[in-house]
N, C-alpha and C positions, 0 to 999 in steps of 0.2 A: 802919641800919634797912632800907635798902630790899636792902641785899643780901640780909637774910634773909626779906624776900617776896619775891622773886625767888627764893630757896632752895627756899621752902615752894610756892610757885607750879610750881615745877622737878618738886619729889616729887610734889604731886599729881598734875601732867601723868602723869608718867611709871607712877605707882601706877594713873589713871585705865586707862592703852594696856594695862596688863599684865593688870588684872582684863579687859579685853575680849578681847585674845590668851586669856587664859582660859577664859571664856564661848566664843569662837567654837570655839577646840579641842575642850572637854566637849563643846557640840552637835553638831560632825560626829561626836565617838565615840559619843554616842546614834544620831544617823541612820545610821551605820553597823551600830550593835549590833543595831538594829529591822531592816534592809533582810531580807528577806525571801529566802532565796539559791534559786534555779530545783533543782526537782527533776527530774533527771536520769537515766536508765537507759542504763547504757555495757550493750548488746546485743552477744551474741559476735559477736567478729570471723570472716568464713566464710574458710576455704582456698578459695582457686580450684584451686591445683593439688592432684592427687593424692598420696595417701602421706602417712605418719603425721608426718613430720617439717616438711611443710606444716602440716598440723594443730596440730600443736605450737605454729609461728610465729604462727599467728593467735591460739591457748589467750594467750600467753604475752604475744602483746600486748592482748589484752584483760584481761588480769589485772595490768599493769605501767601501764595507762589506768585499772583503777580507783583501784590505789594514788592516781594523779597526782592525778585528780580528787578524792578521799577529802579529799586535803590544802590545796583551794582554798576558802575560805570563803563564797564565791560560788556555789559548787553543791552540793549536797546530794545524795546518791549514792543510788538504790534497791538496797534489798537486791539483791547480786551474785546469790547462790543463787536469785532470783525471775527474776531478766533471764535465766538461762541456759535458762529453759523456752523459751526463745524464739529457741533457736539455729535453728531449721527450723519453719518455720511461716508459715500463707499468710496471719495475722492482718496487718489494714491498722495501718498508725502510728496512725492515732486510735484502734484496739482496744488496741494495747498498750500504748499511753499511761497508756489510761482504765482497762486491767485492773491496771497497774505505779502509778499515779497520780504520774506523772512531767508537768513540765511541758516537757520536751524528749528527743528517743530521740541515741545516739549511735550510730553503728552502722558498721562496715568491713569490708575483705576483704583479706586475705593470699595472696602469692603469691610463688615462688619459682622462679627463672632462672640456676640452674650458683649461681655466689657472687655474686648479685646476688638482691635483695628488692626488693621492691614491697607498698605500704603505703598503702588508701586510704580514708578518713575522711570521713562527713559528719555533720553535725547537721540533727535534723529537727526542723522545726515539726510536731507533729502537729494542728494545729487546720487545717492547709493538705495537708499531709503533704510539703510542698515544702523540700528541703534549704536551709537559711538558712546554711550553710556548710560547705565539701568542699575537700580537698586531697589530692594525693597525694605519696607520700617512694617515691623512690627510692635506695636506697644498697645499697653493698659491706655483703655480712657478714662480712667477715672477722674482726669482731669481735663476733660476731651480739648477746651479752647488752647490751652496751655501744648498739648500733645499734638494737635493742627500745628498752633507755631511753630515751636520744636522741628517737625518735620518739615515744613515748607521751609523753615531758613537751610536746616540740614541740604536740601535738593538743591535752593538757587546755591548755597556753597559749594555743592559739588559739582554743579552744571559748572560754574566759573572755572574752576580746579579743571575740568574737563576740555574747555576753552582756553586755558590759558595756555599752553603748548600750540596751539594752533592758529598762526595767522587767520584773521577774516578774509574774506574773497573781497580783492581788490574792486 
C-alpha cells in the first residue's frame, strides 16, 4: 500500500514540474511573439573611393546587409526602395528617421586599396543622433562575394547583439 502512494505521489510530482516546464515555455513564446522588433533603415552604404567598381562594393553591401537584417526577427527593415532616396543628402538622422519612421538608421562607407577593402558600419540613435554602435572590417577580396557576405552577416549580428539590451520604443 504505501508503495503505491509513494507511486502516485511520484506521478503527481512529476505531472505537477512538467505542466510548469509547460506554462514557463508557452509564456516566453508569448513574450517573445509580442516583443516589438526596432524598425530599422540600412541607408546606402557611400564609396569613398572613386570609380564604378567602388560603387559597386558599397551597392552590394548594402544590399547583402539588407537581406541579413530581413532575416533577424528582432529588426524589422524599412522599405529598401525608401532608404535609397537618402543616398546624398544633408537631412539630419532625426529627419530621416522620422521621414523613414524607423526606430534606428544603419548607415556605412566602402572603400577600396589594390585587393584589400574596407568596410565601416555604424548604428545610429536618431533621438541623439549619436552612433550606439560602429565597427570597422578590413579584409582581402580575393574572394570579394564571399568577403561581402562575411561582413554583412558580421554587421546585422552585431547590430542585433547591440539591440538586444535595449528595449524598442514602445
Amino acid at each position: 500500500m504505501a508503495i503505491y502512494a509513494l507511486l502516485i505521489l511520484g506521478l503527481a510530482l512529476s505531472f505537477a514540474k512538467a505542466k510548469q516546464m509547460f506554462l514557463n515555455r508557452r509564456k516566453r513564446a508569448q513574450s517573445t511573439a509580442l516583443a516589438k522588433p526596432f524598425k530599422i533603415a540600412v541607408l546606402p552604404f557611400e564609396s569613398l573611393s572613386p570609380g564604378s567598381q567602388d560603387a559597386n562594393l558599397a551597392s552590394n553591401i548594402t544590399e547583402e546587409l539588407i537581406g541579413d537584417c530581413q532575416r533577424l526577427t528582432a529588426l524589422h527593415v524599412v522599405d529598401p526602395s525608401l532608404a535609397t532616396s537618402f543616398r546624398t543628402t544633408s537631412e539630419s538622422p532625426q529627419q530621416i528617421a522620422h521621414l523613414l519612421n524607423a526606430d534606428k538608421l544603419l548607415r556605412g562607407t566602402a572603400s577600396r586599396n589594390g585587393n584589400d577593402i574596407r568596410i565601416t558600419a555604424e548604428l545610429i540613435d536618431p533621438a541623439t543622433g549619436a552612433a550606439i554602435w560602429s565597427k570597422t572590417f578590413d579584409q582581402s577580396a580575393a574572394d570579394l562575394l564571399k568577403t561581402e557576405e562575411d561582413i554583412a552577416t558580421a554587421i546585422a549580428s552585431d547590430v542585433e547583439n547591440a539591440l538586444a539590451a535595449n528595449p524598442p520604443p514602445a
